[in-house]
Residue frames relative to the residue before (quaternion, step in Angstrom):
aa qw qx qy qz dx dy dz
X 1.0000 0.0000 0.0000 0.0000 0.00 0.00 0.00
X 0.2901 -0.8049 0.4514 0.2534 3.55 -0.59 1.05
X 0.7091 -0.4161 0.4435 0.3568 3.78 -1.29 0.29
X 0.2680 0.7218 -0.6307 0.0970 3.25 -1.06 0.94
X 0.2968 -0.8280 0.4557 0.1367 3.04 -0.75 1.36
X 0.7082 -0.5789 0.3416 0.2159 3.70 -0.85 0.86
X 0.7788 0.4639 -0.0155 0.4219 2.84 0.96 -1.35
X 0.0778 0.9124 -0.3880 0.1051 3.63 1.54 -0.35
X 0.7861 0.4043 -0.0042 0.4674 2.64 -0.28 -2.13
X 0.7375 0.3674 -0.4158 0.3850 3.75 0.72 -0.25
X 0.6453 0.5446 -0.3035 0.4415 2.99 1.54 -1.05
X 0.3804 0.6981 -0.4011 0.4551 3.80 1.41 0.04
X 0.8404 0.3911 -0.0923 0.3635 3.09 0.46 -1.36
X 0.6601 0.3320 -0.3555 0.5724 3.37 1.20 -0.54
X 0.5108 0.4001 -0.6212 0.4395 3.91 0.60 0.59
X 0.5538 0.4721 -0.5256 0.4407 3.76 0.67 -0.69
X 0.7626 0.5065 -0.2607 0.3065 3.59 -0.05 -0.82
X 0.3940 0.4478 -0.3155 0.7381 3.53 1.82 -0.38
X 0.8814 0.2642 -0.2484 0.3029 3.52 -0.51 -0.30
X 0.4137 0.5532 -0.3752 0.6181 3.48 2.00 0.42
X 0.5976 0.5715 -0.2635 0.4969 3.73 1.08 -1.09
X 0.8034 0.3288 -0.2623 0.4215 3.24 0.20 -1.15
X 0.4776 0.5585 -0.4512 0.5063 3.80 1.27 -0.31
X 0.7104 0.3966 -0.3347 0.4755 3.78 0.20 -1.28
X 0.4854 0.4810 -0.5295 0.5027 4.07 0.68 -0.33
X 0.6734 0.4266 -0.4128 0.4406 3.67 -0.36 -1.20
X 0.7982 0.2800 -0.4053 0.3467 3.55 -0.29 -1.49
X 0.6713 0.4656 -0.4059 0.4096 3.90 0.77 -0.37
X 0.6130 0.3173 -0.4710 0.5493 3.74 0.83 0.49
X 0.5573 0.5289 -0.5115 0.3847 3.28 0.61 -0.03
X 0.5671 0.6101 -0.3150 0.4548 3.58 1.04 -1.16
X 0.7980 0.2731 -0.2713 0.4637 3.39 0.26 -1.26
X 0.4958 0.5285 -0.5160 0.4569 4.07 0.35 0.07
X 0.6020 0.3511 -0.4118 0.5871 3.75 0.90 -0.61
X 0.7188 0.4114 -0.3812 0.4107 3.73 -0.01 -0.67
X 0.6537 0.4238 -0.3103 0.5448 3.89 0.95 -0.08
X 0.5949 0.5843 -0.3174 0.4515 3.53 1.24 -0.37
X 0.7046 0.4399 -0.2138 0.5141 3.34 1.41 -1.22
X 0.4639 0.5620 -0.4896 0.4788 3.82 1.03 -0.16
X 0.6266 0.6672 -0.2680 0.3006 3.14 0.14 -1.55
X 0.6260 0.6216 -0.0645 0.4664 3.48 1.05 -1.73
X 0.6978 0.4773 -0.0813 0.5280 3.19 1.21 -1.79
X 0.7965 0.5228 -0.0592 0.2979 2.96 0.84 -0.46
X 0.5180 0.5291 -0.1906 0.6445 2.86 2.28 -0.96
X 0.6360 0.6024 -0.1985 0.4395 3.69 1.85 -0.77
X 0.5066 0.5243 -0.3478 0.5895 3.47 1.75 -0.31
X 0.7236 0.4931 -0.2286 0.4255 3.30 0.67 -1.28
X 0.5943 0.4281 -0.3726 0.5699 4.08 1.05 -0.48
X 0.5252 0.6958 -0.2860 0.3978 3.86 1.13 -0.94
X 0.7368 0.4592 -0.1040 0.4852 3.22 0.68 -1.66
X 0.6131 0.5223 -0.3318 0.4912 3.77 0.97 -0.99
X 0.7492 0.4722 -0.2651 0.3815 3.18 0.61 -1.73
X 0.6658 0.5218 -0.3431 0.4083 3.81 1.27 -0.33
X 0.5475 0.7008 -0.2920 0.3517 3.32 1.50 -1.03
X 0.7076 0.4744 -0.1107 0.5120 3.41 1.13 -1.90
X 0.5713 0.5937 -0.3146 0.4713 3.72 0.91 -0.45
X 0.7342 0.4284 -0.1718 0.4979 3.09 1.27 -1.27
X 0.3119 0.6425 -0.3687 0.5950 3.77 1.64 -0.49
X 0.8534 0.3717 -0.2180 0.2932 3.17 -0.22 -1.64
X 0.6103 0.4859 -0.3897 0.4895 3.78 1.16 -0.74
X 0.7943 0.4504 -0.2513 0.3211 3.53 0.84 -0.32
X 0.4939 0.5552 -0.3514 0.5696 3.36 1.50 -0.12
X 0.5049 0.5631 -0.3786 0.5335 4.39 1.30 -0.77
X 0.1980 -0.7442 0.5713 0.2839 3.39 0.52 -1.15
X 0.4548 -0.6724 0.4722 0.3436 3.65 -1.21 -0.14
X 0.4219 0.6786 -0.5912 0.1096 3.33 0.11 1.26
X 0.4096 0.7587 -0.1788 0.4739 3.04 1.73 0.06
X 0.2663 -0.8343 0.4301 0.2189 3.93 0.69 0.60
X 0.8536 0.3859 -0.0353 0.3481 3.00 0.67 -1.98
X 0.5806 0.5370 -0.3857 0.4753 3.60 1.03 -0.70
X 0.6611 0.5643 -0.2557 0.4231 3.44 0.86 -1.88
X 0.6166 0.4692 -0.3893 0.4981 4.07 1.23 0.14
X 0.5926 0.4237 -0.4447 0.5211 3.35 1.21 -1.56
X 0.5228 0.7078 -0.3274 0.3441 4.08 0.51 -0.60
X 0.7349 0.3839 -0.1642 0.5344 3.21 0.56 -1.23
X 0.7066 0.2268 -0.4034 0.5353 4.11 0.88 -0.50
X 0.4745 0.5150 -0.6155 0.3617 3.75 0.46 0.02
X 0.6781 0.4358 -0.4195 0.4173 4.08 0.61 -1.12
X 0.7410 0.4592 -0.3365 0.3563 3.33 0.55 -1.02
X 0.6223 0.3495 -0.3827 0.5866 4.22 0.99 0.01
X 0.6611 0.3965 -0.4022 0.4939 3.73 0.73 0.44
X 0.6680 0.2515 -0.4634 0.5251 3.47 1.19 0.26
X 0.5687 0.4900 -0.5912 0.2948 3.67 0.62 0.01
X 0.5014 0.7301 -0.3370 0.3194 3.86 1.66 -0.34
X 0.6423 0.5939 -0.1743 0.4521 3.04 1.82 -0.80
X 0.4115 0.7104 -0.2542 0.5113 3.26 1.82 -0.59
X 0.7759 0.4460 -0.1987 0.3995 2.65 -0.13 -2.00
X 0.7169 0.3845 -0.3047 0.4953 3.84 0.87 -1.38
X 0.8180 0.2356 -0.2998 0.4307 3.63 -0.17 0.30
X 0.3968 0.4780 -0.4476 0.6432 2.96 1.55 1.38
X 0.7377 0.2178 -0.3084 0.5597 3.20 0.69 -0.28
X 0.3854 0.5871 -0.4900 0.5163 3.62 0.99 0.33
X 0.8830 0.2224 -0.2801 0.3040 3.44 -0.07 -1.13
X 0.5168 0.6200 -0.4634 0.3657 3.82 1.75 0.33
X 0.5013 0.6338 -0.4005 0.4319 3.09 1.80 -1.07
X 0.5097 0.7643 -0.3019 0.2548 4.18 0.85 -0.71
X 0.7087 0.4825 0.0022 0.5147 2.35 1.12 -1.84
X 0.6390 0.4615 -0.2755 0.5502 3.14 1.14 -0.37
X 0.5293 0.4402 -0.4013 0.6042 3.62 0.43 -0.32
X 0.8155 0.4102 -0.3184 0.2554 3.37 -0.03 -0.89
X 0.6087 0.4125 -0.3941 0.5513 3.48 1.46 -0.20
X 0.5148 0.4672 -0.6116 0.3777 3.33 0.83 -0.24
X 0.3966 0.7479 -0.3799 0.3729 3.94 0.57 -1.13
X 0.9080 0.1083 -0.0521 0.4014 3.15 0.21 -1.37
X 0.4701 0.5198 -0.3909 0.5967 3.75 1.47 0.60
X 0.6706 0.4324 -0.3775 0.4700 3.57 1.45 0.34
X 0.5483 0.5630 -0.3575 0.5045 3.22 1.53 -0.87
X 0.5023 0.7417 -0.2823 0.3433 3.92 1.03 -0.65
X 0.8869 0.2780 -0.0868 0.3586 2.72 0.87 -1.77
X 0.2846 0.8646 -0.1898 0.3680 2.72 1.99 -0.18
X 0.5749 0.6761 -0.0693 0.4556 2.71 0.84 -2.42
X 0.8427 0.3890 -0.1133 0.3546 3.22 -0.04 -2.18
X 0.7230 0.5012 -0.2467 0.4065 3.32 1.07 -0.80
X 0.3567 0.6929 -0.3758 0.5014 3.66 2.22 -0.17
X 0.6143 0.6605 -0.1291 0.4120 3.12 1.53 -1.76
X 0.8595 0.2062 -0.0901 0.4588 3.42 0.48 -0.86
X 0.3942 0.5306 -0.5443 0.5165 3.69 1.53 0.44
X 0.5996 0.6328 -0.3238 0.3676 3.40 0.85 -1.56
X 0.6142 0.6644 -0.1902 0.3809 3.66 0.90 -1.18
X 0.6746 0.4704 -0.0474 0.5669 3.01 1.00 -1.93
X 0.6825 0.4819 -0.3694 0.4069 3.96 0.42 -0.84
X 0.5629 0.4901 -0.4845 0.4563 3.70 1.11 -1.49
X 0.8116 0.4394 -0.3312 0.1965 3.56 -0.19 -1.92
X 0.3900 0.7437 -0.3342 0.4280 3.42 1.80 -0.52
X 0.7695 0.5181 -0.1078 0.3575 3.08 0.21 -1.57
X 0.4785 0.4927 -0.2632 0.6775 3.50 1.28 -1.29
X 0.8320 0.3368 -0.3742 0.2332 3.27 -0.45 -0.80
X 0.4946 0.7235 -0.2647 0.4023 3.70 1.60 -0.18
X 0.0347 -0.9789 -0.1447 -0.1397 2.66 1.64 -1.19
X 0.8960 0.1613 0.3826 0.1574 1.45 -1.77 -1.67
X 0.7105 0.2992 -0.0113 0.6369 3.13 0.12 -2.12
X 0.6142 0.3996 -0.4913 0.4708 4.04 0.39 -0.24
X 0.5347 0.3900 -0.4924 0.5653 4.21 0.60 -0.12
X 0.6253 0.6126 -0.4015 0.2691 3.36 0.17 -0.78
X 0.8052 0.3356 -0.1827 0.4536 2.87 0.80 -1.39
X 0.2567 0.7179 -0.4339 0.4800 3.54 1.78 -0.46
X 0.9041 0.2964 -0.0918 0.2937 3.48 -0.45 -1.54
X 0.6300 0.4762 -0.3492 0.5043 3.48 1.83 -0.38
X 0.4738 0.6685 -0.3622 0.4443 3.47 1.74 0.15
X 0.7126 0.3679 -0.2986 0.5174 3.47 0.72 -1.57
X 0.4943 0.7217 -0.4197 0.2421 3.58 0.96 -0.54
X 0.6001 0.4964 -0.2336 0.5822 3.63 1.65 -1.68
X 0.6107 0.5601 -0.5063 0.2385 3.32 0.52 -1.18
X 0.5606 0.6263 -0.3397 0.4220 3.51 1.25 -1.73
X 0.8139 0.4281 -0.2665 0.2883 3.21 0.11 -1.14
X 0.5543 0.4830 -0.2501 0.6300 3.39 0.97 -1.02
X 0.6922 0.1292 -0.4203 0.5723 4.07 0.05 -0.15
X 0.6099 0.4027 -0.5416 0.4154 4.12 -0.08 0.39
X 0.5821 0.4669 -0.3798 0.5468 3.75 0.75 -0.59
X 0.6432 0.4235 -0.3724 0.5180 4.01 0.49 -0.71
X 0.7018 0.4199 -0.3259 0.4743 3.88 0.36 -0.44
X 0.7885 0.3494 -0.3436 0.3717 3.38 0.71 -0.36
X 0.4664 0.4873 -0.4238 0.6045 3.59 1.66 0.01
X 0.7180 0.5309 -0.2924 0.3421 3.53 0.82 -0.26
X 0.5643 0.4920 -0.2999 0.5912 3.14 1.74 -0.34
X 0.6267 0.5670 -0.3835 0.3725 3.45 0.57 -1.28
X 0.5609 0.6570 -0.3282 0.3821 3.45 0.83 -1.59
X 0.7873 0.4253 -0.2451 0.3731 3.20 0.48 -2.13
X 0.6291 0.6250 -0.2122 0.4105 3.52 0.77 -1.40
X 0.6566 0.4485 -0.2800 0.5380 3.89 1.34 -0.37
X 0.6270 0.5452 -0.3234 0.4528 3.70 1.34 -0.18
């Protein structure tokens, strides 16, 4: 009689669930590499921002100020290239926040998926076992049989002498 373990169908399901876990891990590092990809971006954009204000500003000062009118059109070009800088490390520091929940919607799934190996190993384990009593008990089972066949060839034997 072959081994069959009771439990199956659960132990089915918590592998299905280990393998639903480990999918949602992936897409939630995947998520957060895009959310660490888009900082990055943001960031290289503060940094082109910041040059592009620095040298502008270089430039209003090397012209000098004898010039009335440019040295105004000057002064609102610096001043909407630093509000650009704002804006980029404003959006630098929502992009953070974002990374950072990604961060923690990975640490989650992580967590959960600790959860559902854990799950899978107990029912595993039981199920070893198991099938090792099984086979334990389909052993002593021959033994019986094979030492009840030996007694009766042993009787028969004796009982002909």
């Amino acid at each position: 009689m072959p081994f069959v373990f009771r439990l199956q169908a659960l132990l089915d399901r918590r592998i299905d669930l280990r393998k639903r876990a480990e999918d949602e891990l992936k897409a939630k590092e995947s998520e957060l590499s895009t959310e660490k990809k888009t900082l990055q971006e943001l960031e290289q954009a503060i940094e082109t921002a910041v040059a592009l204000y620095r040298r502008r500003r270089a430039e209003r000062s090397k012209s000098g100020m004898n010039r009335g009118v440019p040295i105004l059109i000057q002064n609102d070009s610096l001043i909407g290239l630093e509000m650009d800088v704002q804006e980029a490390r404003s959006a630098v520091l929502s992009q953070q926040i974002l990374v950072d929940q990604a961060l923690e919607l990975v640490k989650k799934a992580n967590a959960v998926l600790a959860s559902r190996r854990l799950d899978e190993e107990v029912l595993e384990k039981y199920r070893q076992k198991a099938k090792t009593q099984f086979e334990q008990e389909e052993s002593y089972k021959e033994e019986l049989e094979q030492d009840e066949i030996g007694s009766v060839i042993y009787l028969s034997r004796r009982a002909r002498t």
